[in-house]
C-alpha positions in Angstrom: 9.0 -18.8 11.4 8.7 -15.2 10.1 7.3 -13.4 13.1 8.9 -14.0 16.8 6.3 -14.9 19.3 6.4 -11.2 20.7 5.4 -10.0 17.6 2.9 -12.5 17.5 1.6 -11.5 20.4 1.5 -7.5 20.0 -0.2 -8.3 16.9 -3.1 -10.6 18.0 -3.3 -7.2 20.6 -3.6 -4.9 17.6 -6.1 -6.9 16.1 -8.6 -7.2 18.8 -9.6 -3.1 17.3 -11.0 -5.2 14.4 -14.2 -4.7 13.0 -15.1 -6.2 9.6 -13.5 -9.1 8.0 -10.4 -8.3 6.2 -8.8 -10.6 3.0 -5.0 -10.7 2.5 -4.1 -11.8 -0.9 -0.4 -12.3 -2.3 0.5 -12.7 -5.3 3.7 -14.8 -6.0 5.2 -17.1 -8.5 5.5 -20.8 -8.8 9.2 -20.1 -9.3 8.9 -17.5 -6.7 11.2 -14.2 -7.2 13.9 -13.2 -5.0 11.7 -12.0 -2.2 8.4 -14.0 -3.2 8.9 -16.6 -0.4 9.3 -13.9 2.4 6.4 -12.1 1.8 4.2 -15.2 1.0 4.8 -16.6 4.2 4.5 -12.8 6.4 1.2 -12.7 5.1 0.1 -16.1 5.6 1.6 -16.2 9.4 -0.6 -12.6 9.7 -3.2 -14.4 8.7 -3.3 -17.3 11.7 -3.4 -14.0 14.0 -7.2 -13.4 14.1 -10.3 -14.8 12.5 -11.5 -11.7 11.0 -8.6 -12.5 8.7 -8.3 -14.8 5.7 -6.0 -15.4 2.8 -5.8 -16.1 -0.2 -1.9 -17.0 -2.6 -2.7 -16.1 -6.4 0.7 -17.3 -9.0 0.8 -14.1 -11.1 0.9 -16.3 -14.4 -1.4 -19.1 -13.4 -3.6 -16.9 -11.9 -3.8 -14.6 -14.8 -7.6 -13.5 -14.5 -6.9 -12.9 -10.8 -3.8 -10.5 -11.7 -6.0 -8.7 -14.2 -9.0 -8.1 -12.0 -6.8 -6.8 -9.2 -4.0 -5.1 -11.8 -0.9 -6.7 -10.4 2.1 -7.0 -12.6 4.5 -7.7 -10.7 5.4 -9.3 -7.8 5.6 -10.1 -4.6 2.6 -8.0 -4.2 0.0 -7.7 -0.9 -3.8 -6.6 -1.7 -5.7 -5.7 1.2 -9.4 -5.6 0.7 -12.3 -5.3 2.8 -15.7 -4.4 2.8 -14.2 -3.7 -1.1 -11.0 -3.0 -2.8 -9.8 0.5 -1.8 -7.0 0.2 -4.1 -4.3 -0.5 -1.2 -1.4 -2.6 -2.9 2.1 -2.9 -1.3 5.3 -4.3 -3.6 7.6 -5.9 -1.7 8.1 -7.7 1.7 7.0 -5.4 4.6 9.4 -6.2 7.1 11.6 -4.0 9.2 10.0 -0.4 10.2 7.5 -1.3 7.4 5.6 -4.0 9.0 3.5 -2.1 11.8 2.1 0.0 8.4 0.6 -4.0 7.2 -1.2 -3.8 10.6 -2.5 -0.3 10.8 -3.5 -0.9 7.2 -5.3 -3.7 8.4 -7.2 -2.4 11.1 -8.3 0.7 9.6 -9.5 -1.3 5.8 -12.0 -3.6 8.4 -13.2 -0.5 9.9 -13.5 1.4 6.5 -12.7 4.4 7.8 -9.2 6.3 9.2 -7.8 8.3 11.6 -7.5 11.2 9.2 -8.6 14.7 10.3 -12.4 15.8 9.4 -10.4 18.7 7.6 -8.6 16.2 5.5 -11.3 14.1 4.9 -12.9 16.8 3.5 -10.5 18.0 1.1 -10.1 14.4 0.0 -14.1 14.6 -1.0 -13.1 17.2 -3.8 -10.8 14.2 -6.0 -13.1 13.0 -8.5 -10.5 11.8 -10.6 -8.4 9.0 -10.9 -5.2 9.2 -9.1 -2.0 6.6 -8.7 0.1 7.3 -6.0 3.2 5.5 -6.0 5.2 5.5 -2.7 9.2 4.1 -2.9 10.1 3.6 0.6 12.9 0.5 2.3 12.5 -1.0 5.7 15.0 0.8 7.2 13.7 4.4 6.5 12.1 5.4 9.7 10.5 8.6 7.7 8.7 5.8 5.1 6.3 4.1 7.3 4.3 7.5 7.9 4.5 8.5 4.4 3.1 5.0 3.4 0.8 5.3 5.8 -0.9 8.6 4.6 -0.7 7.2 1.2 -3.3 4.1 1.8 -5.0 6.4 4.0 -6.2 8.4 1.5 -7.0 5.5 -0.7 -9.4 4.5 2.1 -10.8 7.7 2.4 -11.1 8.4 -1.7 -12.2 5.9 -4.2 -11.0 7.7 -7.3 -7.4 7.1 -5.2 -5.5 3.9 -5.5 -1.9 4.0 -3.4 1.2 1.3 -4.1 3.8 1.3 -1.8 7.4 -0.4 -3.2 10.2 -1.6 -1.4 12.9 0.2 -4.0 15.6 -2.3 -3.4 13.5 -4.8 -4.9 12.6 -3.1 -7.9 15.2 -1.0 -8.7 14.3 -0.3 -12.2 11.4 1.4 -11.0 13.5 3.7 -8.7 15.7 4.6 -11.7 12.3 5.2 -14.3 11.5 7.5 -11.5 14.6 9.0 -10.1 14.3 8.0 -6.8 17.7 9.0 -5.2 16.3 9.1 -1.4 13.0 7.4 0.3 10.1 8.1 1.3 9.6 9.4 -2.6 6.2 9.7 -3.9 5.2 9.8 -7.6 1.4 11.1 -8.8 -0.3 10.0 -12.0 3.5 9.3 -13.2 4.8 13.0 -13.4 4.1 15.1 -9.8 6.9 13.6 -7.4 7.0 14.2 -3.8 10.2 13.9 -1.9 10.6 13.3 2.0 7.7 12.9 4.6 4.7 15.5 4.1 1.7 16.0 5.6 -1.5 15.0 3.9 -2.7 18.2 3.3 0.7 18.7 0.9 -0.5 15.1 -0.3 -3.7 16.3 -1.5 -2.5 19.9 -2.9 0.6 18.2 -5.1 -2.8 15.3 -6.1 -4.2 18.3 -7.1 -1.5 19.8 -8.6 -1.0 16.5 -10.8 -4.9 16.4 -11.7 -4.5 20.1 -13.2 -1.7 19.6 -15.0 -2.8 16.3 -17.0 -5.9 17.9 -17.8 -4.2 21.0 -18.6 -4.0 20.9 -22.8 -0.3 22.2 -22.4 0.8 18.8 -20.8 -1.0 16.7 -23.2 
């Protein structure tokens, strides 16, 4: 059993704010990785806790058309998708302070919409570009879950955004490509970093920021 029957139970409360039908796919390995098993059986156990859930277990080789329509490469990896694929993808198991982020993601991707400000919203309608955020967190962090949060909430909101969160002590040589000393640390199309919990307003002006300088001729 992965989830204790309170969790269980706060959960199945949580979900009764469901709308639309939400899909939870994991991607794993027939000879699963280090953390594969864990998050494979989260999902599948989140999955039992309402019927406006399903799920779906992809093996990242077998599967291969699967991984490339959805862009996963590597694992374990979560895709929530609703009404369509807002580009929310989260690398890791998301346990600890991590997993009430799953369940707000999941409420807010059946109801296609978030709890982000009209102000924010608004600002997010001015990204026509495409932009990867990239947010290292760990399940101890009690900073990350907010930062992750944000992150997928303005992939919700945006379709040009797509948002990965990764649990860094599970892929540490992503944390060194990117010099991730402390969490939550947030990387933009590969070169604008963000470190520490921000607001999304500061989300949006460093997406911005990153959008100018990679179609700025000097950075290219």
């Amino acid at each position: 059993m992965v989830l204790s029957d309170t969790q269980k139970n706060l959960i199945k409360k949580q979900f009764e704010k469901l709308t639309g039908d939400v899909e939870l796919i994991v991607f794993t390995q027939e000879f699963e990785c280090g953390f594969c098993k864990e998050a494979r059986e989260l999902v599948l156990e989140i999955g039992t806790l309402s019927q406006k859930i399903s799920t779906k277990v992809y093996d990242l080789v077998k599967d291969e058309e699967q991984a490339k329509k959805y862009n996963i490469k590597k694992i374990p990896a979560t895709i929530i998708t609703g009404k369509s694929d807002y580009g929310i993808r989260y690398y890791g198991v998301p346990a600890g302070y991590e997993l009430p982020v799953l369940v707000d993601d999941i409420i807010e991707v059946s109801r296609g919409a978030t709890s982000l400000s009209d102000n924010v919203k608004k600002k997010l309608a001015g990204i026509t570009k495409p932009v990867h955020i990239q947010v290292f967190i760990s399940p101890t962090c009690p900073f990350c879950p907010k930062a992750a949060r944000i992150a997928h909430q303005l992939a919700i909101e945006n379709e040009f955004i797509r948002s990965d969160i990764i649990e860094m002590t599970e892929f540490p040589y992503l944390a060194q490509r990117y010099s991730v000393m402390s969490v939550p640390h947030t990387v933009i199309n590969e070169d604008t970093s963000l470190v520490g919990l921000q607001p999304p307003e500061i989300f949006i002006d460093q997406i911005a920021m990153a959008l100018r300088a990679s179609f700025n001729p000097m950075y290219s």
